[in-house]
C-alpha positions in Angstrom: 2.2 64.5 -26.7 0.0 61.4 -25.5 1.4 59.6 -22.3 2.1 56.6 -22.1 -1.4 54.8 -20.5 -3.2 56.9 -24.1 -0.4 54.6 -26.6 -1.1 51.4 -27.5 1.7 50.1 -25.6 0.6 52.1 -22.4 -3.2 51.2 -22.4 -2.1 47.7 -23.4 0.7 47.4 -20.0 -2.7 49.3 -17.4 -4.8 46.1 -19.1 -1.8 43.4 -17.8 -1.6 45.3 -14.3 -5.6 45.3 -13.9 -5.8 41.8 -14.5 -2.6 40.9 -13.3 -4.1 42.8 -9.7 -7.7 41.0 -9.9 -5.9 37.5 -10.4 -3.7 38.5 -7.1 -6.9 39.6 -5.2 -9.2 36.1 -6.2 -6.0 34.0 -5.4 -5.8 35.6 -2.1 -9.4 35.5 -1.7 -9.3 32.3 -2.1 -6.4 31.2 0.0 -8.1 33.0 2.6 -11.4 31.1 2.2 -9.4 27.6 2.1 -7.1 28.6 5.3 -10.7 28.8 7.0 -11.8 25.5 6.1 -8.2 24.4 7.0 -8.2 25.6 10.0 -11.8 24.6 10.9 -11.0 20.7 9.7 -7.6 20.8 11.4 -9.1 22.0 15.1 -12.6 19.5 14.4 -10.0 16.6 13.4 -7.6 17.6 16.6 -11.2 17.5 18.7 -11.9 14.2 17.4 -8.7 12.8 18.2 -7.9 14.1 21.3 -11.8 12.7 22.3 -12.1 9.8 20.5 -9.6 8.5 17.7 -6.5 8.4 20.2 -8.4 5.8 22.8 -8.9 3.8 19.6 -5.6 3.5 18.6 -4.1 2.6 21.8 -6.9 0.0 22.2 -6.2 -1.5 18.5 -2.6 -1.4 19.3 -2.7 -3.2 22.4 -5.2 -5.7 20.9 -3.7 -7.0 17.6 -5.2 -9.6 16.0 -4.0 -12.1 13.3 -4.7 -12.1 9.2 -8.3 -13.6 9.1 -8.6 -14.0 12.8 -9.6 -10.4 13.3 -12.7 -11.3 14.4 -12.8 -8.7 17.8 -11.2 -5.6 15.9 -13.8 -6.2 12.7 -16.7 -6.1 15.7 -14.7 -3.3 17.0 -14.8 -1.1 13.8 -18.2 -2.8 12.8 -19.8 -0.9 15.6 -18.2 2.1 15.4 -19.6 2.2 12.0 -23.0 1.4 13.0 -23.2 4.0 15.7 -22.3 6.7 13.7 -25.7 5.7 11.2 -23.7 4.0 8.1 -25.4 0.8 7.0 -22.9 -2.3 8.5 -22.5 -5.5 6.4 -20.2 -8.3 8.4 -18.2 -11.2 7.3 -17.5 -9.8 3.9 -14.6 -12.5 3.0 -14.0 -14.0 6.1 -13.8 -10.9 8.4 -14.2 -7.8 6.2 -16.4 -5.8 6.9 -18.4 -2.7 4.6 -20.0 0.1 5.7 -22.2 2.5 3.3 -23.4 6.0 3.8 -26.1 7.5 1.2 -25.8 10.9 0.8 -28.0 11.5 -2.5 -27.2 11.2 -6.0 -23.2 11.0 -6.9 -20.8 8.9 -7.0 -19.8 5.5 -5.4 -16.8 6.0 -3.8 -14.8 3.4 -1.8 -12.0 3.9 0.9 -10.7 1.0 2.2 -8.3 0.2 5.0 -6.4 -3.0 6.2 -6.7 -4.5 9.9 -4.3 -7.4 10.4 -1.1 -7.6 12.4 1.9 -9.4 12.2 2.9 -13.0 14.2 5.9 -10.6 15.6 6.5 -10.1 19.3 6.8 -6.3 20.3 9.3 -4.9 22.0 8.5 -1.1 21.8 8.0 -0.4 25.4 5.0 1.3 25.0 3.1 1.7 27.7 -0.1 0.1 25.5 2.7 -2.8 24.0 0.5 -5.5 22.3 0.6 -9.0 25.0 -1.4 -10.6 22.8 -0.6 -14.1 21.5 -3.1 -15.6 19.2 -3.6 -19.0 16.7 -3.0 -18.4 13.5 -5.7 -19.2 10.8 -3.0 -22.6 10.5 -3.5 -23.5 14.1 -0.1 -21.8 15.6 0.2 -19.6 18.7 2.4 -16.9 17.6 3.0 -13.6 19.2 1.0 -10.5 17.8 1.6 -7.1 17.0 0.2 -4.1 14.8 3.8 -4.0 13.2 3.6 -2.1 10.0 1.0 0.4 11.0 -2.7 -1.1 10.1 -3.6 0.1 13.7 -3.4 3.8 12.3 -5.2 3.0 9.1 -8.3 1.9 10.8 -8.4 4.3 13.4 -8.3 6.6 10.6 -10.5 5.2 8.6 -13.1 6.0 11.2 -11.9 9.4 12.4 -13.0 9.4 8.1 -16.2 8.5 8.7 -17.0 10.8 11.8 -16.1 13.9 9.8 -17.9 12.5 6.6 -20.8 11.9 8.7 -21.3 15.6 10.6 -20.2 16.9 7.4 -23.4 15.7 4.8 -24.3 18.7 3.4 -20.6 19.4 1.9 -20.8 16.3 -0.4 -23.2 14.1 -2.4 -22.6 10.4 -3.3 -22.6 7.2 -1.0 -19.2 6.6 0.8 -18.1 3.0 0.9 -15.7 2.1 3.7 -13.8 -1.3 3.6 -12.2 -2.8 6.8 -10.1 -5.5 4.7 -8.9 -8.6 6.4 -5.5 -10.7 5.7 -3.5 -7.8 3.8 -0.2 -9.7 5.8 -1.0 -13.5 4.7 -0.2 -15.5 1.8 -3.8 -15.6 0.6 -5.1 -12.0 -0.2 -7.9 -11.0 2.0 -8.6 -8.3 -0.8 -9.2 -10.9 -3.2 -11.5 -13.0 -1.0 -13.5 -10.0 -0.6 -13.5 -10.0 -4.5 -14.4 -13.6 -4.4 -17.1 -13.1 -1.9 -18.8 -10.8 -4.3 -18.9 -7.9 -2.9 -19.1 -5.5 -5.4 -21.9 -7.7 -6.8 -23.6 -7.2 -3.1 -22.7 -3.3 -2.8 -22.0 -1.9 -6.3 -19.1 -1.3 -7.9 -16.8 2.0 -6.9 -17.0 4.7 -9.2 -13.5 5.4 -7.5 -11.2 3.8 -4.9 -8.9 5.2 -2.3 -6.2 3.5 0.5 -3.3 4.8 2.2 -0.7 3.3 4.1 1.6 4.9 7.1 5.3 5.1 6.1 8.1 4.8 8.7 10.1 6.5 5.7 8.3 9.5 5.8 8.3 12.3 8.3 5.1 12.2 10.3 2.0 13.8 9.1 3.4 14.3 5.6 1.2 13.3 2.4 2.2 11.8 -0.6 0.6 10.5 -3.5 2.4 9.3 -7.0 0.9 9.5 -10.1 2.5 6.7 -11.6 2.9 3.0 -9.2 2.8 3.3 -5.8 3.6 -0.3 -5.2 5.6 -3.0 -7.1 3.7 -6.3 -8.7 4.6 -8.7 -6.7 5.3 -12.7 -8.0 6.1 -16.1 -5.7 7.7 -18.6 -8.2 8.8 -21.8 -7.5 11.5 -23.7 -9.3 12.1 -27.0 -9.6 15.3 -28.7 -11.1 15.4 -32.5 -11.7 18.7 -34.2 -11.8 19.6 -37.7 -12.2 21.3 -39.1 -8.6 24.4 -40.8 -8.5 27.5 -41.1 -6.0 29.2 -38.0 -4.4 32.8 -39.4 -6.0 30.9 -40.3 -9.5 29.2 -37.3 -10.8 29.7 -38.4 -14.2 27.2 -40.8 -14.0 24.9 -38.2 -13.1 23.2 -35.1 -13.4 24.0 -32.9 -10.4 20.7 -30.9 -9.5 22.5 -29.0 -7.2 25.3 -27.2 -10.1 22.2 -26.8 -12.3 20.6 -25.2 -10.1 23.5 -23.1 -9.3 23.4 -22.0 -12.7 20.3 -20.5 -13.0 20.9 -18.7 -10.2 23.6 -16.7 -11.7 22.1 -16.7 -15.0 18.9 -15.2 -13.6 21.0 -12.0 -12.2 21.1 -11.0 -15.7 17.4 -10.6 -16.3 17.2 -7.4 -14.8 20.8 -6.1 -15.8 20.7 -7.0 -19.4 17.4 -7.8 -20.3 15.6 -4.1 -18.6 15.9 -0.4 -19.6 18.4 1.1 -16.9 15.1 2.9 -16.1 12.5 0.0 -14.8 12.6 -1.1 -11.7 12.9 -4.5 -11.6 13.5 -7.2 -8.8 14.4 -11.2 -9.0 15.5 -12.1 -5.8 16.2 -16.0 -4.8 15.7 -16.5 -1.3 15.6 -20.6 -0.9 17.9 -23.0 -2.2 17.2 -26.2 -1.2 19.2 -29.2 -2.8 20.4 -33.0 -1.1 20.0 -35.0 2.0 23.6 -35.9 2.1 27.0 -34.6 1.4 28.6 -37.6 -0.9 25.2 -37.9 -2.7 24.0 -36.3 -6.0 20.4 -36.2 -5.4 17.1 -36.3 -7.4 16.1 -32.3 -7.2 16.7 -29.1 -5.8 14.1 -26.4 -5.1 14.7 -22.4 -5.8 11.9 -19.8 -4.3 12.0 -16.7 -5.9 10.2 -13.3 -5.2 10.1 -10.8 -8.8 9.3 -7.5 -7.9 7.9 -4.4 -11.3 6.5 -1.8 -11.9 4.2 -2.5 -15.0 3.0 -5.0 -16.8 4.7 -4.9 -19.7 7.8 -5.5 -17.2 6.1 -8.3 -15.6 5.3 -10.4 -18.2 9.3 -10.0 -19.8 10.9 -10.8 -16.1 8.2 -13.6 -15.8 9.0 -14.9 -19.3 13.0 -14.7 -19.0 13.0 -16.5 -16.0 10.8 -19.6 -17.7 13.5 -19.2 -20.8 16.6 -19.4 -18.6 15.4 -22.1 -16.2 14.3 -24.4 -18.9 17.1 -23.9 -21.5 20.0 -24.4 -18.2 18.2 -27.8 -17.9 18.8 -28.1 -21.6 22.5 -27.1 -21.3 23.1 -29.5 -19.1 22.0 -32.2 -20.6 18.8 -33.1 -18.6 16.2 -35.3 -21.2 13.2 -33.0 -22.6 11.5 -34.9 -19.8 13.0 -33.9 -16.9 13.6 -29.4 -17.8 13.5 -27.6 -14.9 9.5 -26.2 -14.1 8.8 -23.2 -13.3 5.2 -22.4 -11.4 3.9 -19.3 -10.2 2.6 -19.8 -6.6 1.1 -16.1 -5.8 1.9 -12.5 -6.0 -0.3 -9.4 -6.6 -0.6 -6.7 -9.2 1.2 -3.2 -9.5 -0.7 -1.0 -7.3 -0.6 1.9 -10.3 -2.5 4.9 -9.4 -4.4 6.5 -12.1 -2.8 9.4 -13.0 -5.5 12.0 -13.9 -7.1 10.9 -9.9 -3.5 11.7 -8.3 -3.4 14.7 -9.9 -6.5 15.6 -8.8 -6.0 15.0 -5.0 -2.6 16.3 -5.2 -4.0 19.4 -6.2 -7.1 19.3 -3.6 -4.2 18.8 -0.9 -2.6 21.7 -1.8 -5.2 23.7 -2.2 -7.1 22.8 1.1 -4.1 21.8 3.4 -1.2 23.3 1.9 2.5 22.7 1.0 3.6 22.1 4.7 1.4 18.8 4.4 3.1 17.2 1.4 6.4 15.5 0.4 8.1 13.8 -2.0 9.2 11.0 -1.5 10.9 8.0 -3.3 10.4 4.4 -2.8 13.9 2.7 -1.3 12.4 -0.6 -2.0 9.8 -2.3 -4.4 7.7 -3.6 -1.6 3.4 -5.3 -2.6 0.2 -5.0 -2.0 -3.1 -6.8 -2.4 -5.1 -3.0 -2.9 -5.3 -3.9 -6.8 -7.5 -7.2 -6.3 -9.8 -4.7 -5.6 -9.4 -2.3 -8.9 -9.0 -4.4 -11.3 -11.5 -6.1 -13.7 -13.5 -4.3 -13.2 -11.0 -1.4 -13.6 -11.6 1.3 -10.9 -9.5 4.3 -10.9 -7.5 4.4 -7.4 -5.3 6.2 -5.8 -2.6 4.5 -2.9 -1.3 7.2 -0.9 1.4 7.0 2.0 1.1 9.0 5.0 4.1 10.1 7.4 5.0 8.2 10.3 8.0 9.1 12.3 9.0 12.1 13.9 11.2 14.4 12.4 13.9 14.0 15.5 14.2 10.6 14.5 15.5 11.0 11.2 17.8 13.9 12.7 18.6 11.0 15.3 19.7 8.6 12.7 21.4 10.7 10.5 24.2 11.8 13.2 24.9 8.1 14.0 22.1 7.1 16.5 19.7 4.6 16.6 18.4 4.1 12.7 14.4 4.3 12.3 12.8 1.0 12.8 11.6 -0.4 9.8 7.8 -1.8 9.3 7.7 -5.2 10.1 10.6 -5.0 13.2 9.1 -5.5 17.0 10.4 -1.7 17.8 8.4 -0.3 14.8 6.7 2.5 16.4 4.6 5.0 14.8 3.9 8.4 16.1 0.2 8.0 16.0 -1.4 11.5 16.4 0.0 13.4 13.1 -0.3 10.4 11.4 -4.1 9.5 12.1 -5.1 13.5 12.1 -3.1 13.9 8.4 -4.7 10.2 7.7 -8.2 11.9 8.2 -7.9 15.4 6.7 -5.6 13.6 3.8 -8.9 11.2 3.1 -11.0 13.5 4.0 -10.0 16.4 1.6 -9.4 13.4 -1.2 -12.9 12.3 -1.3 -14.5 16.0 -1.1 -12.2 16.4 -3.9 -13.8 13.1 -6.0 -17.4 14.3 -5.1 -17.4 17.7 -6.1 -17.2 16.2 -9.2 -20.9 15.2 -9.4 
């Protein structure tokens, strides 16, 4: 009578468990391999902060400067930059600054970080609290401070470069670093760049990578989406004629002010009537302006609008609905075909989408190299902007905008039994908790562009 490993069956389950075994052995082999490079980036990163990246955070901290008024921190980084051997091109845009480090044939990859503050006065506490106060590009003194974390993306982008840099012969490409001015003001310092012509002066990025520190996310975590990371941001401007009259004769009138009340209301229906209950969409009106006095029916009125989505196709529907409703309210009430409502778009950035194949990829390299404990989910609460995608669109770049962790996991245990809530970016007591977030900033860039040139 044959046994069971001489049937079919038998020799067919010994075949399952031999592979199945060899699959367990190279998956632990390789675990083991990738907890020593772990462990070896995690103690040189640690080293390089404890020697290095944590005086520069305290000193960019304490030294905010202003959206294209950053003239000492783009020196500041500049030199860094230069010292560690990477070829130093200044006043890229007004203040940006790109560095470039040839490492033989591969691709060109770009990682770019953001160096303004905010005009906000801080009231941390920190022993290295920002004093400054500084003119604004306008001409106003305002208060300064590093309010929604661009102190730790810079510090990390060169605690980036420093391991890049003693680390040559683990990768093969050229390594573009941007220092971006203005990502706070109403004119994109990532589209003056673009203006500037700086991929005409450096090349154009095979692939492009940014993070930004979230106070929503515990410190030291990673997270990347694969779909938008940020929300298209648009600035629109309405204006609403009317015809003036007196307070106690609004007959003989057209009231700008009741117009322009309607559109209000009619607007909130864009997003819940007009969108799938699963887009994201935002039209928010945030200025009303209207009259000079209260028994006069006055000439105009003035809404400010800020429309937040998630894709294009979203964009153009909210953008378009808005234009429909404005115009046809004039109609409705009776305004002459020359005197509708206009509606202007007066700003606003793209969707930061990340390309999805690219976030897959660094997802995985994260998990591979740095493991489960360094990643999170994480979903957006708000649909907040950003100027990254001036910089990876036409021509199209794949990209991927990553968040890292901020705030320590007490404080979210603080909050949630009815303490003090987490400061939110932008308040003066928004307070990172710099040294997970620059080391996981580092070895989160880091492992992401290994990832991208061992591609070659």
């Amino acid at each position: 009578m044959p046994s069971m490993y001489e049937s079919a069956f038998g020799r067919e389950k010994l075949k399952r468990m031999l592979i199945s075994g060899c699959r367990g052995l190279v998956i632990w082999l390789a675990g083991s391999a990738a907890f020593a490079d772990f462990e070896s980036m995690q103690s040189e990163v640690q080293a390089d902060y404890d020697d290095r990246l944590s005086a520069l955070f305290e000193h960019f901290h304490a030294n905010p400067e202003l959206s294209f008024v950053e003239f000492k921190t783009a020196a500041r980084i500049a030199d860094e930059l230069q010292s560690l051997g990477f070829e130093v091109h200044r006043g890229i845009g007004g203040t940006g600054v790109v560095a470039l480090l040839a490492n033989g044939p591969g691709p060109l990859v770009m990682m770019r970080a953001d160096m303004d503050g905010l005009p906000v006065k801080e009231a941390t506490g920190l022993s290295y609290a920002s004093q400054v106060e500084q003119e604004t590009v306008d001409g106003q003194l305002m208060p300064v401070m590093h309010a929604c974390g661009h102190d730790v993306h810079i510090t990390s982008l060169l605690g980036t470069a420093l391991y890049m840099k003693n680390h040559r012969d683990d990768w093969s490409g050229t390594l573009m670093l941007l220092a971006q001015p203005a990502e706070e003001w109403k004119t994109s310092g990532a589209a003056a760049m673009k203006q500037d012509g700086v991929w005409a002066k450096f090349g154009t990025p095979d692939y492009a990578l940014a993070f930004h520190v979230a106070a929503e996310i515990e410190a030291g975590k990673l997270y990347a989406s694969e779909g938008a990371a940020y929300s298209a941001v648009d600035s629109i401007d309405i204006t609403v004629p009317g015809i003036g009259a007196h307070g106690a004769s609004p007959h003989r009138g057209k009231d700008p002010v009741v117009i322009a009340s309607q559109i209000v209301l009619a607007l909130q229906t864009i997003v819940a009537r007009e969108l799938s209950p699963r887009e994201p969409g935002v039209v928010t009106v945030g200025v009303f302006r209207a009259g000079n006095k209260r028994n006069v029916i006055g000439e105009s009125a003035k809404l400010e609008l800020t429309v937040r989505s998630d894709s294009v196709e979203t964009r153009a529907k909210l953008l378009s609905a808005i234009e429909r409703i404005a115009v046809n309210t004039g109609r409705a009430a009776g305004l002459p075909e020359d005197r509708l409502p206009v509606v202007e778009v007066v700003g606003g950035v793209p969707v930061t989408a990340n390309n999805p194949a690219l976030a897959s990829r660094v997802n995985d390299a994260w998990r591979t190299m740095l493991g489960d404990t360094y990643m999170t989910t994480y979903e957006r609460e708000g649909m907040g902007g950003e100027d990254f995608p001036f910089f990876t669109q036409d021509p199209y770049i794949p990209s991927v905008y990553f968040s890292v962790g901020g705030t320590p996991p007490e404080s979210f245990a603080r909050e949630a039994s009815g303490g003090a809530p987490v400061p939110s970016h932008h308040s003066p007591i928004f307070q990172i908790d710099p040294e997970p977030a620059i080391t996981s900033g580092v070895m989160g860039t880091v492992t992401a562009l290994q990832a991208i040139f061992d591609q070659r």
